[in-house]
MARTI-112617 format. One record per atom (N, C-alpha, C): z, x, y. Coordinates in steps of 0.001 Angstrom, whole numbers, plus 500000, padded with zeros to 6 digits. Layout:
<pts>
ZXY;...
</pts>
This chain:
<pts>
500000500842498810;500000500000500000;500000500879501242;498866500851502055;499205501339502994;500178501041504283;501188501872504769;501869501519505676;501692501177507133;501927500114507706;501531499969509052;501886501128509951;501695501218511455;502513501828512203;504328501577512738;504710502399512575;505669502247513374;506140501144514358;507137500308514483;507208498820515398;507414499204516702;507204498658517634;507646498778518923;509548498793519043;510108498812520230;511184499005520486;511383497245520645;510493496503520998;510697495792521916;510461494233520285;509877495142519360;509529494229518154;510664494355516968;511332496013516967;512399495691516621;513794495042516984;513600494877518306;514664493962518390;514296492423518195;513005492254518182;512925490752517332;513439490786515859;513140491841515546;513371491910513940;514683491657513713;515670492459514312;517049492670514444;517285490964514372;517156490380515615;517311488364516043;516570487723514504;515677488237514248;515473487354513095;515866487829512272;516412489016511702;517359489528510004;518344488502510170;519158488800511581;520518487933511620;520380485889511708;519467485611512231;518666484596511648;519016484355510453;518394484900509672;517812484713508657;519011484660506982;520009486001507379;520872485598507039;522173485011507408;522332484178508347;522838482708508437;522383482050507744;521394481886507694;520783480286506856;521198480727505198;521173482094504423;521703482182503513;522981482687502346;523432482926503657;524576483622503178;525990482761503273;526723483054502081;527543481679501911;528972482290502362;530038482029502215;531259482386502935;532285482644501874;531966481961500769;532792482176499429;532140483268498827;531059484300499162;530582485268498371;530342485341496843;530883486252496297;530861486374494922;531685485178494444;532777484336494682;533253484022494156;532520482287493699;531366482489494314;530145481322493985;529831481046492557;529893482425491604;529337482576490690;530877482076489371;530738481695488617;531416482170487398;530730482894486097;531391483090485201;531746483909484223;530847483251483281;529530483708482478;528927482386481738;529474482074480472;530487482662480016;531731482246479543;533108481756479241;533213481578480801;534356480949480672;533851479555481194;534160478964479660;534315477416479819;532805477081479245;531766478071479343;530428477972478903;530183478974477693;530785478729476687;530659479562475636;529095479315475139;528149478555475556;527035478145474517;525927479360475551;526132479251476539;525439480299477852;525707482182477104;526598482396476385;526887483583476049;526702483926475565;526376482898473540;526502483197472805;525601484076472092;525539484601470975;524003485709470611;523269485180469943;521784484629470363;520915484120469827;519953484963469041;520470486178468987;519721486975467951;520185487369466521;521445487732466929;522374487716465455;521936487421464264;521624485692464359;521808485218463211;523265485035462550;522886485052461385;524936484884460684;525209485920460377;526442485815460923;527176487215461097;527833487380459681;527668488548458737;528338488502457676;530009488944458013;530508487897457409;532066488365456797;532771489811456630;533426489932456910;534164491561456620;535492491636456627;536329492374456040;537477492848455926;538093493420457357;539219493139457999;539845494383458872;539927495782459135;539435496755459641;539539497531459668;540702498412460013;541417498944459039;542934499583459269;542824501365459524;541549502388459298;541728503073459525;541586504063460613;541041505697460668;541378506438461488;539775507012462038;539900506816463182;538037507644463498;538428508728464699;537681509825464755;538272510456465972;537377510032467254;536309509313467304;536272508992469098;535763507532468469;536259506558468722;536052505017469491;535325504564470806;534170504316470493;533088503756471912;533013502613471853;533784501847472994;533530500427473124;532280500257473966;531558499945473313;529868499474474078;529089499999473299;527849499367473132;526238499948472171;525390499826472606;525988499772474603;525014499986475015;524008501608474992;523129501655475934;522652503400476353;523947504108476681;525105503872477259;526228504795477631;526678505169476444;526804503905475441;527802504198474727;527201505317473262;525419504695473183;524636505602471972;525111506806472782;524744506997473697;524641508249474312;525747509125473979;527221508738474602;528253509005474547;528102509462472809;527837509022471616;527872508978470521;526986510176470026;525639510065470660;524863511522470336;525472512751470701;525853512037471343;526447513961472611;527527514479471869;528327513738471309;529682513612470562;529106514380469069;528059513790468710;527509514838467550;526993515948468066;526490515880468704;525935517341469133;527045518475468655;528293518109469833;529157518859469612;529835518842468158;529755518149467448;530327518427465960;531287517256465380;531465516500466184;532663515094466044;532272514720464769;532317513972463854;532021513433462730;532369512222462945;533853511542463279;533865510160462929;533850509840463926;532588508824464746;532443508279465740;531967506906465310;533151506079465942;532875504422465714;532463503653466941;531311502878467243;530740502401468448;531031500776468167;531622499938468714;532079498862468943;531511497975469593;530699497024469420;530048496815470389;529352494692469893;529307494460471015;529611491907470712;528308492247470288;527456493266470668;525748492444470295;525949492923468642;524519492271467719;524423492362466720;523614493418465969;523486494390467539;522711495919467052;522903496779468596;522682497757468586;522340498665469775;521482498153470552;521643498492471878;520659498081472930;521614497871474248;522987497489474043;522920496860475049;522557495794476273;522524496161477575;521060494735478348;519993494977477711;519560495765476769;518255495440476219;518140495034474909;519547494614474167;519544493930473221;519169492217473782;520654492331474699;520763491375475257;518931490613476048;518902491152476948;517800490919477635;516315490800476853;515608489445476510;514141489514475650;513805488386476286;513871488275477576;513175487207478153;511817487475478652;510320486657478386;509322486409478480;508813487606479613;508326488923480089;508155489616480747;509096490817480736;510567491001480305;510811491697480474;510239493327480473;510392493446481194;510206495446481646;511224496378482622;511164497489482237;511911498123483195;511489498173484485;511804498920485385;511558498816486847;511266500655487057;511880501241486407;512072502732486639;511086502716485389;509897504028486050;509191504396485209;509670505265483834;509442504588482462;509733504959481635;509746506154480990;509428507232481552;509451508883480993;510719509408481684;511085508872482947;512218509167483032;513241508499482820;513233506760482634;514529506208481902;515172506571480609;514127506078479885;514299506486478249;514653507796478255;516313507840477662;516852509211477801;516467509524476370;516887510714475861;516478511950474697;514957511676474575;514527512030475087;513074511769474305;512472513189473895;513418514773474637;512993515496474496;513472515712473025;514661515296472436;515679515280471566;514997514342469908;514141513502470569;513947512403469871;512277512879469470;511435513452470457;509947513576470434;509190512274470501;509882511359471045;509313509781471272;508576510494472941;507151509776472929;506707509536474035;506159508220474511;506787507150475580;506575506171476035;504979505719475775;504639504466475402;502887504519475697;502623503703477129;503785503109477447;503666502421478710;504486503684480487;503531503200481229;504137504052482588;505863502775482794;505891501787482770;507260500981482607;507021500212481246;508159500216480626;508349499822479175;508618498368478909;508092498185478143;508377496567477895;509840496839477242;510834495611477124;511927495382476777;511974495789475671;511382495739474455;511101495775473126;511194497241472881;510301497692473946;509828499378473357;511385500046473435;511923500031474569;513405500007475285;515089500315474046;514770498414473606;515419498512472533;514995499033471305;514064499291471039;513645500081469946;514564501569470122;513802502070471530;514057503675471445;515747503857471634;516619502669472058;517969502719471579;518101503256470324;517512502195469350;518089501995467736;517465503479467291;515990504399468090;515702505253467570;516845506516467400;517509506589468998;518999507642469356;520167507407468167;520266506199468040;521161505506467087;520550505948465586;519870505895465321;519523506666464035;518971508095463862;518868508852464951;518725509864464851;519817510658464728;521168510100465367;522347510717465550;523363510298464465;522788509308463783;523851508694462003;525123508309463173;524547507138464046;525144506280464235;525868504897463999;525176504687462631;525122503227462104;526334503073461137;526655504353461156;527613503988459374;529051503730459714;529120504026460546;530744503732461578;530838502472462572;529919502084463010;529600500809463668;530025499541463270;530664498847464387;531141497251464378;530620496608465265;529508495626464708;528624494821465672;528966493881465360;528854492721466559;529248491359466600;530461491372466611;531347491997466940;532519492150467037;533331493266469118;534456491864469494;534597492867470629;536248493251470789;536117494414471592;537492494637471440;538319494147471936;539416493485472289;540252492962472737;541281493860473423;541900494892473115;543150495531473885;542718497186472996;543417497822474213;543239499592473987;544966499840473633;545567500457473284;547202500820473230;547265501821472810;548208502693473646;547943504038473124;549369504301472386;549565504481471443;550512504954470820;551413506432470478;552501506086471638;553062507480472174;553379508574470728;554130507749470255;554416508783468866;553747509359467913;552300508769467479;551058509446466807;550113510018467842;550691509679468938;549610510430469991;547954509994469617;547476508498469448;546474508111469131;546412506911469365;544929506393470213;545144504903470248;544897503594469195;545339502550469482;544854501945468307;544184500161469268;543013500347468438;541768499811468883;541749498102468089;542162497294469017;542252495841468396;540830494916468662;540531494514467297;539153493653468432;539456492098467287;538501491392467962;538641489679467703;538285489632465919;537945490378465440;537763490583463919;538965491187463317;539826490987463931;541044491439463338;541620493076462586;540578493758463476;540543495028463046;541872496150464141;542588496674463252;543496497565464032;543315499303463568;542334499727464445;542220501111463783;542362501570464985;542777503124464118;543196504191465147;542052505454465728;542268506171466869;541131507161467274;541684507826468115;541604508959467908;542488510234468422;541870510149470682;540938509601470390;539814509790471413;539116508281471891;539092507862472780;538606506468473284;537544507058474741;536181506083474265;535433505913475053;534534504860475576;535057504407476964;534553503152477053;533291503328478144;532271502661477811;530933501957477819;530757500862477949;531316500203478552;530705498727478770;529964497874480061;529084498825480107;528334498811480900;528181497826482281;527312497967483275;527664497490484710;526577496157484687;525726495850483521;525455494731483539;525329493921482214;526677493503482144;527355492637480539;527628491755480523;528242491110481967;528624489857481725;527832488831482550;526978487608482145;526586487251482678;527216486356483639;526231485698484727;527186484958485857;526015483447485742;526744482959486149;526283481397486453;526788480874488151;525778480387488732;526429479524490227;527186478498490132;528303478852490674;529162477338490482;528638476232490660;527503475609490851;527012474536491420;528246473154490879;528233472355491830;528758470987490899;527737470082490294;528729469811489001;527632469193487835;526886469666486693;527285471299487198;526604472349485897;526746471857484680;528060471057484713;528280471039483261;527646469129482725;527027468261483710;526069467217483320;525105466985482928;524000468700482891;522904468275483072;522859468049481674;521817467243480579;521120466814479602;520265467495479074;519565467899479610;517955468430478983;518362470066478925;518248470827478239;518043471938477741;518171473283478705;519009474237478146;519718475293479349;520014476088478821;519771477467479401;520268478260478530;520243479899479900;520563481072480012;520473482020480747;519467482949480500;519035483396481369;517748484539481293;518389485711479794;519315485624480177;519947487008479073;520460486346477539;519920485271477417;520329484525476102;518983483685475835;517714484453476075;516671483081475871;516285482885474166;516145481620474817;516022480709473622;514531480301473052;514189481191472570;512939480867471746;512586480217470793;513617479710470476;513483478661469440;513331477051470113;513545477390471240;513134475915472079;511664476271472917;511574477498472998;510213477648474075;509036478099473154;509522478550472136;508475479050471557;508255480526472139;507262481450471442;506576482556472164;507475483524471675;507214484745472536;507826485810472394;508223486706473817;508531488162474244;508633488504475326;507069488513475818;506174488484475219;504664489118475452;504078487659476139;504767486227475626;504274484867476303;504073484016475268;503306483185474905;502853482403474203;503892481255474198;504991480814475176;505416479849475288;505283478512474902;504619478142473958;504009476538473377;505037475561473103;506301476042473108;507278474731473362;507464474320474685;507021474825475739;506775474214476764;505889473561477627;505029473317476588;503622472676477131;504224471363477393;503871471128478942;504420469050478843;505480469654479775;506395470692479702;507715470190479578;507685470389481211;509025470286482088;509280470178483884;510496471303483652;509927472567483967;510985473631483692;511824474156485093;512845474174485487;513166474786486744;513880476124486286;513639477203487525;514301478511487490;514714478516488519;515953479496488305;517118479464489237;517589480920489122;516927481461490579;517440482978490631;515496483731491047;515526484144491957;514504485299492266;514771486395492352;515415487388491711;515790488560491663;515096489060490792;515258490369490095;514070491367489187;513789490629488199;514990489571487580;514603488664486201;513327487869486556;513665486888487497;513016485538487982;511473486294488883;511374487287488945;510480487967489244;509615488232488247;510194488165486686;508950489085485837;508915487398485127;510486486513484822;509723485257484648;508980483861485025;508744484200485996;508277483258486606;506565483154486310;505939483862486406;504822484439486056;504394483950484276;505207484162483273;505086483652482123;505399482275482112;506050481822482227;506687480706481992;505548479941482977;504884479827484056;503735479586484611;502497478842483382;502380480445482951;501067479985481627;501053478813481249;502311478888480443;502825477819479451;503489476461479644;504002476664480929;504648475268481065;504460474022481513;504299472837481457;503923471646481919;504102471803483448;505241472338484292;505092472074485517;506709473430485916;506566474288486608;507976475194487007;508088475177488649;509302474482488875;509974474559489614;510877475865490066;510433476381490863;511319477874491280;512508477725492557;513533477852492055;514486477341493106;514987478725493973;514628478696495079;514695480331495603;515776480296496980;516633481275497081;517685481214498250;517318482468499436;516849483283498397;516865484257499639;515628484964498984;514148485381499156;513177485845498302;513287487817497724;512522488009497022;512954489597497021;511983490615497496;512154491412497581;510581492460498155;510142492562496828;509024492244496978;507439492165495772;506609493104495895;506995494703495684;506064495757495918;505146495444494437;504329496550494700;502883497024493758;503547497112492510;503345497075491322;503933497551490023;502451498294489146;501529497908489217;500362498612488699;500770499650487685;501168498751486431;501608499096485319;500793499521484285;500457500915483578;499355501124482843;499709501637481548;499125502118480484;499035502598479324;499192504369479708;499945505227479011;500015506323479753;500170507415478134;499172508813478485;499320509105477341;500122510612477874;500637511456476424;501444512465475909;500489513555477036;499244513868477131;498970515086477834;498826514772479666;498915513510480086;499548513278481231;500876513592481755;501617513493481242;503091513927481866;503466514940481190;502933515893480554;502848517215479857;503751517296478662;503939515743477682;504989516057476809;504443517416475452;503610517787475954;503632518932474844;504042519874475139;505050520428476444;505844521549476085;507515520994476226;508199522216475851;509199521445475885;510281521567476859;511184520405476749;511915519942478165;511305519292479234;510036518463478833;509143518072479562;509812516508480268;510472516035479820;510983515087479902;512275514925480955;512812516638480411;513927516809481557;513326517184482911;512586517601482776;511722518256484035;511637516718484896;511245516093484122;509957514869485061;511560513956485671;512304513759484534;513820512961485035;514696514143486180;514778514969486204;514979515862487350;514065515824488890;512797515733488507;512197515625489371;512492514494490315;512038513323489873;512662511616489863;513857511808490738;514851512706489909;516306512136490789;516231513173492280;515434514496492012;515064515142493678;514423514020494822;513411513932494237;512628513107495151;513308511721496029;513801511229495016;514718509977495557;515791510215495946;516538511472496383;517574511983496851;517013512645498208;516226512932498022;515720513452499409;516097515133499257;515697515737497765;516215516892498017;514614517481498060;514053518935498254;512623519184498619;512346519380496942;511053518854497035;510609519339495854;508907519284496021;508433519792495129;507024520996495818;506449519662494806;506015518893493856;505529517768493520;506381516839493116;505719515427493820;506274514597492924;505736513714491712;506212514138490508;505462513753489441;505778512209488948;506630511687489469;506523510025488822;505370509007490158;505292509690491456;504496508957492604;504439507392492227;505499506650492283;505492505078492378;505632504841493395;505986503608493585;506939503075494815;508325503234495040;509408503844494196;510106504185494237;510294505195495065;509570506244494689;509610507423495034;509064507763496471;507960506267496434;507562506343497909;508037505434499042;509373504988498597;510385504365499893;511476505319499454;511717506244498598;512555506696498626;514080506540499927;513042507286501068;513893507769502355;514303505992502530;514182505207502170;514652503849502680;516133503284501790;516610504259500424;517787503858499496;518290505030500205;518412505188501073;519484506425501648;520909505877502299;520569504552502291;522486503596502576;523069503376501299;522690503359500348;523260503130498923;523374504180498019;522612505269497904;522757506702497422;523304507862497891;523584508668497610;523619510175497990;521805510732498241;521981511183499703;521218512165499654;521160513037500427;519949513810500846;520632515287501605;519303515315503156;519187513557503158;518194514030504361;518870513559505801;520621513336506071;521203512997506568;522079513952508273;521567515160507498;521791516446508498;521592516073509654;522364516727510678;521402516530511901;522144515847512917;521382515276513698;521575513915514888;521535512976514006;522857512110514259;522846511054513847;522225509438514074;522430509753515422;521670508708516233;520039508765515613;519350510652515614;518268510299515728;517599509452514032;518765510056513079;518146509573511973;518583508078511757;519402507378512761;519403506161512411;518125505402512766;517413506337514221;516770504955515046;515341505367513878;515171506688513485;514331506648512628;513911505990511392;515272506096511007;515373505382509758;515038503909510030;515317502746511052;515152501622511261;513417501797511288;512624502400512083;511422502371512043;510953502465511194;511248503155510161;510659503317508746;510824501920507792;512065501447508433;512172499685507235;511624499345507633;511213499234509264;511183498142509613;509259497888508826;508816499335509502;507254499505509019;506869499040507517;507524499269505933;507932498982504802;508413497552504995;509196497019505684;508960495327505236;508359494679505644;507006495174506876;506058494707507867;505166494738506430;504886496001505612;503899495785504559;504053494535503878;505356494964503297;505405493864502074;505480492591502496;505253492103503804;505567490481504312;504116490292504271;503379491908504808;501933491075504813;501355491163503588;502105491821502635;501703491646500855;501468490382500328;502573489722500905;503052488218500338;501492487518501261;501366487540502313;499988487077503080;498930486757502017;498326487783502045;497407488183501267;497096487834499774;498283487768499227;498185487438497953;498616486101497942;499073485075498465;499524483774498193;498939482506498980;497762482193499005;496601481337499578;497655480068500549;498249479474500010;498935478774501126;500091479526502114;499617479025503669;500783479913504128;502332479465504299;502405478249504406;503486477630503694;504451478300502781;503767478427501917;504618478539501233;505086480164501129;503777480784501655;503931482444501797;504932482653502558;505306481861503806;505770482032504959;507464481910503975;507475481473503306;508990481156502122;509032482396501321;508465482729501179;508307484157500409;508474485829501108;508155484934502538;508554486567502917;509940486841503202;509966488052503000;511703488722502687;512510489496504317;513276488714504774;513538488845506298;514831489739505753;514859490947505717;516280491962505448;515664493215505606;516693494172505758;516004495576505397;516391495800504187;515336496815503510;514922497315502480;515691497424501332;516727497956501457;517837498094500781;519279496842500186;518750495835501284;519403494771500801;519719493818499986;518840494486499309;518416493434498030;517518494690497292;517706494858495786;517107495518494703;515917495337494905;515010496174495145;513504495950495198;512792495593493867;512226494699493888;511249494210492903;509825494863492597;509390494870491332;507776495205491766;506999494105490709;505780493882491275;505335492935490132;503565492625491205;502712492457489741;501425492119490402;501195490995490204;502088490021489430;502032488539488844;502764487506489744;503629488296490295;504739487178490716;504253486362491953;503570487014492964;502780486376493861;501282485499494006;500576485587492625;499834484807492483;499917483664491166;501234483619490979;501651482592490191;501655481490491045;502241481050492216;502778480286493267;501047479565493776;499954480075493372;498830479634494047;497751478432492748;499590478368491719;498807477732490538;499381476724490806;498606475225490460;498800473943490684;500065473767490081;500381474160488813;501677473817488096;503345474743488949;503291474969489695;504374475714490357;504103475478491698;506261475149492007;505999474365492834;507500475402493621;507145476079494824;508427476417495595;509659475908496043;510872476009495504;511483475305496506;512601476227497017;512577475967498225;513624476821499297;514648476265499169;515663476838499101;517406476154499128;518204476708500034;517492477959501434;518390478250501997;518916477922503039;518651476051503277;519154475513504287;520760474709503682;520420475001502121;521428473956501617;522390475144500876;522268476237501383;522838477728500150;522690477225498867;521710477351498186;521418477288497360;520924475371496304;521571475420495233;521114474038494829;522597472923495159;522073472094495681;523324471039495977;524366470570494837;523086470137493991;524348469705492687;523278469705491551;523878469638490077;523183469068489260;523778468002488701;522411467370488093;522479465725487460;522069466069485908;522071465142485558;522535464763484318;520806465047483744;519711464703484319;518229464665484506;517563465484485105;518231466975485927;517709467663487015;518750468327487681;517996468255489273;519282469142490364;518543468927491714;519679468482492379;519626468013493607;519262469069495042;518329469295496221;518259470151496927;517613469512498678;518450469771499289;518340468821500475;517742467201500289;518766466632499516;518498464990499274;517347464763498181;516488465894498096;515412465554497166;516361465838495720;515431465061494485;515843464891492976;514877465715492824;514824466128491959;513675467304490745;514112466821489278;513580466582489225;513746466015487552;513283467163486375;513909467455485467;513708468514484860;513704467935483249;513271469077482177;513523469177481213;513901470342480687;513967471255481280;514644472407480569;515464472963482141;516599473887482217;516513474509483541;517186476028483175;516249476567483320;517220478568483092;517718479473484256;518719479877483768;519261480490485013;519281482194484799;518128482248485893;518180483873485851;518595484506487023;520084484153486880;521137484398488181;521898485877487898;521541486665486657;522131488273486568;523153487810486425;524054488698486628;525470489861485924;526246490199486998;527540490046486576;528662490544487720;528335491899487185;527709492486488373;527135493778488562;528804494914488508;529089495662486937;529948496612487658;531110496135487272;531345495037486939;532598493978486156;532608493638485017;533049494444483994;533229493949482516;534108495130481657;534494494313480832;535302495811479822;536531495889480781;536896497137480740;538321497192481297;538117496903482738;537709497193483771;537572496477484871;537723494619485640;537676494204484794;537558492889484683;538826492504484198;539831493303483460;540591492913483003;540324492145481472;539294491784481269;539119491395479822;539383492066478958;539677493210478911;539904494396477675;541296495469478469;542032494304477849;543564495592478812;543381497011477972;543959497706478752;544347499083478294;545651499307478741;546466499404477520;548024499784477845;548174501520477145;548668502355478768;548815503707478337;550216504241478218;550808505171478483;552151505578478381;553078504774478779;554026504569478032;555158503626478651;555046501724478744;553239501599477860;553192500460478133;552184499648479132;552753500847480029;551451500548480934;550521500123481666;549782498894481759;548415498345482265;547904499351483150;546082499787482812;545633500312483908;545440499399484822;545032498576485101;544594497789486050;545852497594486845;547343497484486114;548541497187487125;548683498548487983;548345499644487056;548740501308487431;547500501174488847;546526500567488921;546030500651490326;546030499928490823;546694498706490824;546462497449491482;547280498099493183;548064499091492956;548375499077494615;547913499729495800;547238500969495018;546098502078495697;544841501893495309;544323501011494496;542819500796493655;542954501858492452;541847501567492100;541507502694491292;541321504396491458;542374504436490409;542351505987490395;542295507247489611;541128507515489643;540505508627488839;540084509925488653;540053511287488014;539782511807488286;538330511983488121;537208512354488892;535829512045488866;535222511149487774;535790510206487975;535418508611487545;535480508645485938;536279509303485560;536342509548484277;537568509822483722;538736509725484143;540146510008483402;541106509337484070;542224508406483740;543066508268484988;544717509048484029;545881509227484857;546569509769484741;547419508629484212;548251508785483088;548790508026482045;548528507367481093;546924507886480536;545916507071479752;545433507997478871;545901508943477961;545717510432477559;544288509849476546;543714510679476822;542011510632475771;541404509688476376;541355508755477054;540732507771477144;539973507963478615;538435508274478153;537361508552479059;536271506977479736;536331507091481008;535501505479481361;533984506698481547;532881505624480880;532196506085481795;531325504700482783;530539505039483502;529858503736484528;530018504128485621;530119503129486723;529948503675487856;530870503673488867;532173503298488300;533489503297488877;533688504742489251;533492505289490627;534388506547491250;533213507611490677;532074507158490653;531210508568490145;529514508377490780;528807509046490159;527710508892490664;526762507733490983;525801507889491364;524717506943491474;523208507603491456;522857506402491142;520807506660491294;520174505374490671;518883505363490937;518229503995490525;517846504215489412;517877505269488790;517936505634487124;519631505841486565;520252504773486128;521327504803485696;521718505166484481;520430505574483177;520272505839482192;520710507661482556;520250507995483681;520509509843483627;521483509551484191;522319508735485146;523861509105485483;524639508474483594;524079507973482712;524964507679482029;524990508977481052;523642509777480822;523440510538480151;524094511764480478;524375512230481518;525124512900482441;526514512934481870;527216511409482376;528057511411481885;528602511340480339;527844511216479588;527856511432477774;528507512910477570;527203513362478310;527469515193478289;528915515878478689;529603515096479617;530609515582480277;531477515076479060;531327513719478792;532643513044477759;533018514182476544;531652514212475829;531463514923474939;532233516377475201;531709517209476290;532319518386476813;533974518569476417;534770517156477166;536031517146477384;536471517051475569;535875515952474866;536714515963473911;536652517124473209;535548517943473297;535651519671472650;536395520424472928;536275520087474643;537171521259474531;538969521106474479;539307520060474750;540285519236474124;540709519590472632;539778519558471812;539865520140470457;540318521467470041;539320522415471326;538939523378470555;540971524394471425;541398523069472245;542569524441472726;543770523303471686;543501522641471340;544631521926470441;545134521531471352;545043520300472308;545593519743473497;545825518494472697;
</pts>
């Protein structure tokens, strides 16, 4: 996309009057606390539609030396690294019914990553897997999980479909012992938790959620046995049907577009729209990104995290859109292009959003034949305010007779639901199915949340041990009265829009500690 010029002085301060505009009309006053838990009280929103039947098992009473609660990427990871160094009994714990994590979880109709896949997909130098896609479909994703997971003789210690309930560390064996809802009480010299920053799903409080009739279910639990199809499309249980979606963020971005094909008629219920850059997603082979020598992989994921840090680097080898707003995630990251006059890199920095959301408003132009409704689509924030999207589908879905916009940000969002639909400035919508691809308490689950206490010396609660200073850690990975027990995520530690290399990162470090932990008899 080429970038416009630079705005006037006199145009960014329109911009400025209309951001603040703009969010008035959508921004609600109860914040997060809009959303609930899609489990509490909605156990059918949670449950694992992939499983199948869970076989029966005995309690587990014995001894492993490191315990990973999560199967997600942190937690395989955490688990490879742990062999590397020589660990033998490593048990990974984890509600889904295999490895993956959000990408067990996540197989809704489009899914793909967002971060180009040579640098998400961690080990690959380890593994000799090379991506065939430049972003990976969901599938390929969870595959190359289960590939880490069996490369590392991860499987034979593993408790799936099963979650843990409480951590306790037990002063006198100096070992914790690991309780989960299967009635298992085993012990592990070593605890590592993984439970990643997007696990639990959320639902909008709307009133009436719990009336509607016709068929429901969450982006992260889809139900293919009512829609038919697969992630690739073929939706044929929805031919006929009046489908509404709820949520435009990266989900409602890749489904909206499928669910289009197939459905009798989709209703898109939208509050605040997202930036819709380029995605120009291709087939990509092994002598393009040079996987035939080796460390090729670390190279290109190194590169990735320079570039988007703003540190110098003489090429940039992933050249997306990422890489080319980079300088615009510089309020949410670490980076190093901050030196200087401050003033001057602020007023700069505003010229640069402002130029970058001048594109993408006239993206939405161009690609969406009514202006109506384009004019609903364009994204009034700076850059950073919202997770950038990319997609070449999502904007010419809206120009198909069967999809129909609707704005909710005069009413914050949907008014109520009925028993037949859901209500939005006085108008009815009548529905037959309605999915909510409203994401994840981003950053809240596992011990954070309090759902999984951890009681350390003396009894303990972490969460009470910080409830009066916050959380407190030493580089986001140890707290003091909690002996062995390593967090990893993004509590008190790094960041990047590749969260797969801050988790991989942190594997390496976990792994590090429990060695050398070992190796002085601590």
């Amino acid at each position: 996309m080429t970038t416009p010029q630079a705005p006037s002085g006199q145009e960014l301060a329109e911009l400025r009057q209309r951001y603040r505009q703009e969010r008035e009309r959508r921004v609600r006053p109860d914040g997060a606390r809009q959303y609930r838990v899609a489990d509490a009280g909605f156990g059918y929103w949670a449950a694992d539609p992939y499983a199948g039947e869970v076989p029966a098992r005995e309690p587990l009473r014995d001894t492993v030396d490191v315990a990973v609660v999560g199967g997600g990427f942190g937690g395989i990871l955490a688990g490879a690294r742990l062999r590397q160094r020589g660990v033998e009994r490593v048990r990974i714990v984890e509600k889904g019914g295999d490895f993956g994590g959000t990408w067990y979880w996540n197989r809704y109709p489009g899914v793909h990553c967002d971060v180009e896949s040579h640098v998400y997909l961690p080990m690959l130098d380890e593994t000799g897997y090379v991506p065939e896609w430049k972003y990976a479909p969901g599938e390929e994703i969870r595959r190359h999980a289960v590939r880490i997971a069996e490369r590392f003789d991860l499987y034979p210690d593993a408790l799936f479909s099963t979650t843990v309930t409480s951590l306790t560390w037990d002063e006198s064996a100096e070992v914790w012992i690991v309780a989960t809802d299967r009635g298992d009480e085993f012990r592990a010299t070593y605890v590592v938790t993984a439970t990643g920053t997007l696990s639990e799903p959320k639902l909008p409080g709307i009133p009436g959620i719990e009336d509607f009739e016709g068929h429901t279910f969450h982006t992260s639990r889809w139900d293919y046995a009512y829609t038919g199809g697969g992630p690739d499309g073929g939706l044929t249980g929805l031919a006929g049907k009046r489908v509404g979606v709820v949520g435009t963020g990266a989900t409602g971005v890749q489904v909206v577009p499928m669910l289009a094909e197939d459905a009798g008629h989709v209703y898109v219920f939208q509050r605040t729209p997202s930036t819709v850059d380029v995605r120009a997603n291709r087939r990509t082979g092994a002598e393009e990104v040079g996987a035939g020598r080796d460390g090729w992989a670390r190279e290109r994921r190194e590169n990735f995290l320079r570039v988007v840090s703003g540190e110098p680097a003489e090429q940039d080898l992933v050249a997306d859109a990422w890489t080319e707003s980079a300088g615009l995630l510089e309020k949410l990251l670490p980076s190093f292009r901050r030196d200087g006059d401050r003033a001057a890199f602020e007023a700069a920095y505003e010229a640069a959003d402002a130029a970058k959301m001048n594109a993408l408003r006239t993206r939405v132009e161009r690609a969406v034949t009514d202006p109506e409704v384009a004019e609903k689509l364009k994204p009034w924030y700076r850059y950073a305010c919202k997770r950038p999207t990319f997609s070449d589908l999502y904007y010419p879905a809206f120009n198909r007779d069967n999809v129909t916009l609707v704005d909710t940000a005069d009413t914050h969002g949907l008014e109520r639901v009925t028993r037949d639909g859901v209500v939005v400035g006085g108008t009815a919508y009548a529905l037959d199915c309605l999915i909510f691809a409203t994401g994840f308490s981003v950053g809240v689950s596992g011990v954070v949340s309090g759902r999984l206490p951890v009681h350390g010396r003396g009894g303990v609660q972490l969460l009470h041990a910080w409830a009066e200073r916050g959380p407190r850690t030493l580089h986001g990975f140890t707290s003091h009265g909690f002996p062995n027990l390593i967090q990893l995520g993004s509590l008190q530690n790094a960041a990047s829009v590749n969260f797969t290399h801050v988790l991989d990162e942190q594997a390496v470090h976990a792994a590090a500690l429990v060695a050398a932990a070992e190796a002085a008899g601590a």
